[in-house]
Each structure stands twice: as C-alpha cells, then as structure tokens.
Backbone as ProteinMPNN parsed JSONL, in Angstrom:
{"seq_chain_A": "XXXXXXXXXXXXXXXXXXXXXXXXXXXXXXXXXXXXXXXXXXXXXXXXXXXXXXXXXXXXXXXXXXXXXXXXXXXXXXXXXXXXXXXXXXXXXXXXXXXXXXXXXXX", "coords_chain_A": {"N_chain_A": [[-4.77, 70.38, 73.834], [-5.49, 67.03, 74.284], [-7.457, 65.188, 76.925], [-8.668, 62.077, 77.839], [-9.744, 60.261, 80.099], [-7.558, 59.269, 82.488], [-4.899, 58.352, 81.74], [-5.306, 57.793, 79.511], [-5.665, 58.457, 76.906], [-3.476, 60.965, 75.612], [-2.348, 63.629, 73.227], [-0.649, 65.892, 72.461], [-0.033, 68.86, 70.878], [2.854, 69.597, 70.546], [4.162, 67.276, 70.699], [3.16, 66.078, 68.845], [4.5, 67.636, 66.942], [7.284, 66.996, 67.306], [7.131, 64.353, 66.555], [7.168, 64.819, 63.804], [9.111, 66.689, 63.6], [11.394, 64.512, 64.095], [10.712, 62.319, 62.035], [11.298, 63.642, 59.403], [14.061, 64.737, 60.301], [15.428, 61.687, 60.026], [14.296, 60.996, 57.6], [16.104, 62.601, 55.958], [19.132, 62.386, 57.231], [18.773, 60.028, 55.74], [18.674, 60.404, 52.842], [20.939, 61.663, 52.574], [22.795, 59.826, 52.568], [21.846, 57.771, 50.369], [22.486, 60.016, 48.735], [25.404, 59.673, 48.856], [26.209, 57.436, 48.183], [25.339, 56.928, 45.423], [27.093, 59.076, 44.594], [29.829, 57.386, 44.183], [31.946, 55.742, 42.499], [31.2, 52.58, 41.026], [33.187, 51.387, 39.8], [35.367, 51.066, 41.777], [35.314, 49.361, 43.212], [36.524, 46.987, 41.783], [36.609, 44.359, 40.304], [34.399, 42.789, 37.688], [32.309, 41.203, 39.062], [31.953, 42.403, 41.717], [31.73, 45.383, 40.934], [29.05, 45.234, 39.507], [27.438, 44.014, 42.071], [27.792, 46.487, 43.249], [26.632, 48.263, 41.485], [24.09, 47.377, 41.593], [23.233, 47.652, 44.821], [23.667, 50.334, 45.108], [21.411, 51.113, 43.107], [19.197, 49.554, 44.334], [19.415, 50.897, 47.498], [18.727, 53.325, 46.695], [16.169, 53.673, 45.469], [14.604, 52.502, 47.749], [15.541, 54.168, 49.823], [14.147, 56.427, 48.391], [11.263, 55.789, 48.25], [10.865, 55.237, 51.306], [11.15, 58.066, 52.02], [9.066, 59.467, 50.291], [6.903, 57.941, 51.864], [7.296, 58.869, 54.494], [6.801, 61.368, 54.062], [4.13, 61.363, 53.265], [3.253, 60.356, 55.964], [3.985, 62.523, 57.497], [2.591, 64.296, 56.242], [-0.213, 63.631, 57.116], [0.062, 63.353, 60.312], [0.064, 66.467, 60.566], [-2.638, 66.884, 59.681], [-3.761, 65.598, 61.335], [-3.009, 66.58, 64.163], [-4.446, 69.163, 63.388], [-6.867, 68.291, 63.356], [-7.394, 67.562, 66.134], [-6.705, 70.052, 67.758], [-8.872, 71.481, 66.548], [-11.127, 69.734, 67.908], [-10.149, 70.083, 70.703], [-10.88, 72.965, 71.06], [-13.205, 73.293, 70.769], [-14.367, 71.531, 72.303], [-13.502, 72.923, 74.531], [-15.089, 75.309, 74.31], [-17.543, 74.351, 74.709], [-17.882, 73.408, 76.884], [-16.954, 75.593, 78.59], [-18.967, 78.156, 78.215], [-19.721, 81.29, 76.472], [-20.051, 83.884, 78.958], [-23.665, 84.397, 79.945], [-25.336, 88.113, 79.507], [-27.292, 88.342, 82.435], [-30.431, 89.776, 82.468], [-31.254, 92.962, 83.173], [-33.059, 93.627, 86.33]], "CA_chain_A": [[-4.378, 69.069, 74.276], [-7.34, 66.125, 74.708], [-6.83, 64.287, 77.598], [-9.672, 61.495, 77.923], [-9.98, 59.255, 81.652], [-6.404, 59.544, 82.937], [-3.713, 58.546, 80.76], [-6.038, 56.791, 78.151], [-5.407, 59.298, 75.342], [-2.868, 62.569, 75.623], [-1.98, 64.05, 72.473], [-0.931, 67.416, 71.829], [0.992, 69.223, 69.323], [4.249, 69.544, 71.053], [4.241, 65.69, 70.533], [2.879, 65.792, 67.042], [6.162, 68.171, 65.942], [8.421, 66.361, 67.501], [7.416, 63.023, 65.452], [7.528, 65.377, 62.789], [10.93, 66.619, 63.335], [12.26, 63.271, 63.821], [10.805, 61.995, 60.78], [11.94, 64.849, 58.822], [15.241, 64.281, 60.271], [15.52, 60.207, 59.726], [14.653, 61.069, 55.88], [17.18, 63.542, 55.607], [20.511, 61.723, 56.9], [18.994, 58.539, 54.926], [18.448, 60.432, 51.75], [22.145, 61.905, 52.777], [23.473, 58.485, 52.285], [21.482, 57.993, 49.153], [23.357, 60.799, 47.358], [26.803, 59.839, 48.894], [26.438, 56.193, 47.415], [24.737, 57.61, 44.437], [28.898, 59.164, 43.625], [30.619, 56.674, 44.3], [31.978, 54.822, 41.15], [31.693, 51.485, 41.131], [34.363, 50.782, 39.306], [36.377, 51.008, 42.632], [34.363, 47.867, 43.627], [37.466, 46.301, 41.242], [36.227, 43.253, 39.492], [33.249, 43.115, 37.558], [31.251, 40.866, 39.908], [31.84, 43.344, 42.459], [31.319, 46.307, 40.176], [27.544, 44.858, 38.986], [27.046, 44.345, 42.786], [28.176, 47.914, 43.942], [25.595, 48.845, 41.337], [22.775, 46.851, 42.241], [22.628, 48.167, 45.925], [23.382, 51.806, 44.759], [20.19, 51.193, 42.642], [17.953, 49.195, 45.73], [19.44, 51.718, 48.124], [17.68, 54.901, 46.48], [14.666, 53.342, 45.099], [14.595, 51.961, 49.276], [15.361, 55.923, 50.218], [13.374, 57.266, 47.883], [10.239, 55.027, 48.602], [10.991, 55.398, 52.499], [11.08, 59.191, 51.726], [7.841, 59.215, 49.847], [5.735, 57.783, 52.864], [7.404, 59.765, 55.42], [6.108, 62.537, 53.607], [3.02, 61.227, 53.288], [3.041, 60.375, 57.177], [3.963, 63.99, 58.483], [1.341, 65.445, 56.123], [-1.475, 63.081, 58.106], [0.236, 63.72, 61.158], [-0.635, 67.677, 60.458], [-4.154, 66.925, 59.783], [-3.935, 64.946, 62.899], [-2.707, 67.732, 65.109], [-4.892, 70.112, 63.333], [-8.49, 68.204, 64.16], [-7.023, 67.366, 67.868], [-7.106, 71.063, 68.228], [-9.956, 72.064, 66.784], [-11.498, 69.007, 68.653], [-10.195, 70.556, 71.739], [-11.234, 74.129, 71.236], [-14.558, 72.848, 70.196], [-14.362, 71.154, 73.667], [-13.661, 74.152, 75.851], [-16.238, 76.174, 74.117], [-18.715, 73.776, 75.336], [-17.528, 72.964, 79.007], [-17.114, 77.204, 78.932], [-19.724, 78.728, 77.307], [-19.746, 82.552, 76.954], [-21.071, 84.242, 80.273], [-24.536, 85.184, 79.372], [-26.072, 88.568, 80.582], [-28.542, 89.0, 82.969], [-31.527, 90.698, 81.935], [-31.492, 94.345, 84.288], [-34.576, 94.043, 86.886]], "C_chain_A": [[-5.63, 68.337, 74.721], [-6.144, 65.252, 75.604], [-8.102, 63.674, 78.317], [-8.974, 60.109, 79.586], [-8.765, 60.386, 81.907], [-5.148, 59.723, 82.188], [-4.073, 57.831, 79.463], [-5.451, 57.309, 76.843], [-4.025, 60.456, 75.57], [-2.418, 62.855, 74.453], [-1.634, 65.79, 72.608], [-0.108, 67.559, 70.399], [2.385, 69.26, 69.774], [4.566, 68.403, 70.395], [4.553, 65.708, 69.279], [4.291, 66.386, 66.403], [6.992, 67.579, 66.289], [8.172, 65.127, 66.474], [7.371, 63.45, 64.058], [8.575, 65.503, 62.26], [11.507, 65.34, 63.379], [11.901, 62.374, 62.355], [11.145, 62.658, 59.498], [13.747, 64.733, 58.687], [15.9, 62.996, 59.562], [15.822, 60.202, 58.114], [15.666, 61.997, 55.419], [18.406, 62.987, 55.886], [20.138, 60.21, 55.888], [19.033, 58.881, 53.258], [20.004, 61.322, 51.382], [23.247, 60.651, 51.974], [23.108, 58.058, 51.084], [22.536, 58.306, 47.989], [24.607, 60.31, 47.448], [27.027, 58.141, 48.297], [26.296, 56.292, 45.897], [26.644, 57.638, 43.882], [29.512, 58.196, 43.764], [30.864, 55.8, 43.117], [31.994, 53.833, 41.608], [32.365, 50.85, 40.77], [35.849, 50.376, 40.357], [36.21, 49.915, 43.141], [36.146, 46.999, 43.284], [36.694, 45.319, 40.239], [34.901, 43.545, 38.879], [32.002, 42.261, 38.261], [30.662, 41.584, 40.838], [31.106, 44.545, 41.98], [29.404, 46.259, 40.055], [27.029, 44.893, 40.841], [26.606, 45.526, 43.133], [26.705, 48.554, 43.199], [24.242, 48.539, 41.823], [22.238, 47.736, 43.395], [22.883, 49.564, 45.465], [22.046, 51.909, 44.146], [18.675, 51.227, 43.795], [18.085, 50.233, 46.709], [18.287, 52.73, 47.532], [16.808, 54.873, 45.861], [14.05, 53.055, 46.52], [14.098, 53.373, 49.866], [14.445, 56.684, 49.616], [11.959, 56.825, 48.498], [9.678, 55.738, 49.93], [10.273, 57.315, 52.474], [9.275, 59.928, 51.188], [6.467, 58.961, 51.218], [5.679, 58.268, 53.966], [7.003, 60.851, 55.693], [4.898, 62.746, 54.049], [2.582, 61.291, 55.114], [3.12, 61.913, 57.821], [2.655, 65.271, 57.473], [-0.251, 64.836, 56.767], [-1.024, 63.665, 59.327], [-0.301, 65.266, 61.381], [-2.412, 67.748, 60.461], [-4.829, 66.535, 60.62], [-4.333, 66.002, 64.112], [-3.919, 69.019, 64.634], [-6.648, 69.751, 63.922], [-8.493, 67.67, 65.287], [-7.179, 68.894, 67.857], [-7.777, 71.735, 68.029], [-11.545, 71.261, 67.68], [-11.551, 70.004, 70.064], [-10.472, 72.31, 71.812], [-12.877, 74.268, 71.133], [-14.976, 72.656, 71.485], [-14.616, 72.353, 74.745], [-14.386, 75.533, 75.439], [-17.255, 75.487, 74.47], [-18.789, 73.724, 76.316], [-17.252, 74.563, 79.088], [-17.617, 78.162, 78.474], [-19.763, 80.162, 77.53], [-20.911, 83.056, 78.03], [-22.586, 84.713, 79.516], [-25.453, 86.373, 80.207], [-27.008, 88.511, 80.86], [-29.192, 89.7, 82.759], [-31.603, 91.848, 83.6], [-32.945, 94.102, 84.742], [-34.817, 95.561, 86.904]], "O_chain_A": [[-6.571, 68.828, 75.345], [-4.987, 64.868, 75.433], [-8.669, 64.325, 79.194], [-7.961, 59.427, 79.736], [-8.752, 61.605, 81.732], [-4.502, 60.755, 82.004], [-3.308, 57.406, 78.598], [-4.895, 56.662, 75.956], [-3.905, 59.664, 76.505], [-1.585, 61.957, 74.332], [-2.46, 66.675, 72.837], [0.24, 66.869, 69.44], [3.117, 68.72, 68.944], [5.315, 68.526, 69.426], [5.608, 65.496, 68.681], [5.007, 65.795, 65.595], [7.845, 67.489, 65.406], [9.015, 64.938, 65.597], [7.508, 62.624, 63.156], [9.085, 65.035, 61.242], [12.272, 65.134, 62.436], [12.8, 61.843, 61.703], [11.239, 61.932, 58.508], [14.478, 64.672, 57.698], [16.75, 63.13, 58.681], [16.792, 59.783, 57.481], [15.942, 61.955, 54.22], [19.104, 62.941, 54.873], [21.01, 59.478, 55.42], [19.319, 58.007, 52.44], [20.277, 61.629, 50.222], [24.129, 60.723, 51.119], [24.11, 57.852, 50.4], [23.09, 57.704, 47.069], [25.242, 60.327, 46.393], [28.174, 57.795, 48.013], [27.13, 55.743, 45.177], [27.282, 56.826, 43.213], [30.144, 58.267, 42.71], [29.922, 55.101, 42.746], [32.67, 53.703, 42.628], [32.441, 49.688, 41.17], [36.878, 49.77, 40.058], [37.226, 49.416, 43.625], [36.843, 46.537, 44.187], [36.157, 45.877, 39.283], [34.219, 44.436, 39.385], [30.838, 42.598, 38.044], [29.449, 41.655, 41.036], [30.005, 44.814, 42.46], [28.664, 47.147, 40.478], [26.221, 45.791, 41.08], [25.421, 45.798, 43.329], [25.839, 49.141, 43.847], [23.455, 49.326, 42.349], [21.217, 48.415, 43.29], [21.773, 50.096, 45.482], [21.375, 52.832, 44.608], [17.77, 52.021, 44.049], [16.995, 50.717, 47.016], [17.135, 52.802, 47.958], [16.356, 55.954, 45.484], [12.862, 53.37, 46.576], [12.977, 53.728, 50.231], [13.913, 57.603, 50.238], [11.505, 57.618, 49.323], [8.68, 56.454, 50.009], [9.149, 57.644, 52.854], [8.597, 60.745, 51.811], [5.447, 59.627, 51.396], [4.641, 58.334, 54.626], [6.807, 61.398, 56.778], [4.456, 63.632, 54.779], [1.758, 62.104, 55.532], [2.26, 62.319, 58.603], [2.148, 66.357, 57.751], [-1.248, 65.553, 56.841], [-1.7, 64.653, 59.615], [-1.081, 65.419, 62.321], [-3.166, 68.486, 61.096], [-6.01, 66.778, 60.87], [-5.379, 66.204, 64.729], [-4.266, 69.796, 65.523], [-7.403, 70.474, 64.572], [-9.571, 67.206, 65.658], [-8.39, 69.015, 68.041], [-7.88, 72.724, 68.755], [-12.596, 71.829, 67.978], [-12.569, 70.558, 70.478], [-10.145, 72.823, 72.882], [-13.556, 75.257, 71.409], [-15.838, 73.4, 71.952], [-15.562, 72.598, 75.492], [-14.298, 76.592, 76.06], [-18.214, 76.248, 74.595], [-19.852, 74.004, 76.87], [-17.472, 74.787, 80.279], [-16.92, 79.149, 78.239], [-19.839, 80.494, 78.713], [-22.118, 82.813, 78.047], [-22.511, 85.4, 78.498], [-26.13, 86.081, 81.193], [-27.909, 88.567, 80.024], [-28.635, 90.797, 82.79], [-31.918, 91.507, 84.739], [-33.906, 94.251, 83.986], [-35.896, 96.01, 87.292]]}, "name": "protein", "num_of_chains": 1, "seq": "XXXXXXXXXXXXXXXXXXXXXXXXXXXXXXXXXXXXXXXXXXXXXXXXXXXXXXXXXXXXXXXXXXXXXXXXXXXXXXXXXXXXXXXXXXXXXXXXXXXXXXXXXXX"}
C-alpha cells in the first residue's frame, strides 16, 4: 500500500479488486440482458413498425454491451498492471527505508 503526505494518494490492492469485481460484475448482468433481448422475437413487437424497432435496439443494445464489455476488459487488465507496479513500487520502497541489517566486522 503507497501512502504519500496524508490522504494525498492511498491505493492498495484490496481497492484495486474490488473495482475489479465490480466491473466484472456490471459487464456480466449487462451482457445478461444482452442475451435475454438477443431471444426475444420481435415479431411479438406486433406490427411491423414495431417489429423493425424491436430489432434495431436488440441490434444497438449488443453492439452497446458488447463495446461496453470490450473496454471493461481492457480497464481491469490496466487496473492489474496498476496494482501490480503499486506493489512493486511499494516493496521497492520498504527495501530502501529498511535496508538489510549489515554485519559488524568482529574486533
């Protein structure tokens, strides 16, 4: 965990997985909804104005989800590379501020 002045910076990893899991989650009930529009005939729409609608947003929907999906990805695999040079940052850190004891030469 880096923690610069007071409350200037705090990151850790706890953090980092959690905006992981929640973005993980988010794309998962939205790409839920996706598939369950995805079945739906549009022929139940009724008319064919309706019908051509129903398809339309079934189309924008999961090009929307998919897209969404796509950069979320992309975001939790930065986020990892995030979390991973925050902690070698901070191990880097407390090998400097605690340097191995060194012995004393025996008088």
């Amino acid at each position: 965990m880096i923690n610069v002045g007071r409350s200037d910076l705090h990151v850790s990893g706890a953090v980092l997985d959690e905006v992981r899991a929640a973005l993980t989650s988010v794309t998962a009930a939205l790409d839920a909804a996706r598939r369950a529009v995805a079945r739906v005939d549009p022929a139940v729409a009724g008319a064919a104005p309706l019908v051509d609608q129903a398809e339309a947003f079934a189309a924008s929907w999961g090009y929307g989800i998919t897209q969404l999906g796509q950069h979320t990805q992309q975001c939790i695999a930065e986020l990892s590379k995030i979390a991973a040079a925050f902690e070698e940052t901070d191990r880097q850190l407390a090998a400097a501020l605690h340097p191995a004891k060194r012995k004393e030469p025996k008088s």
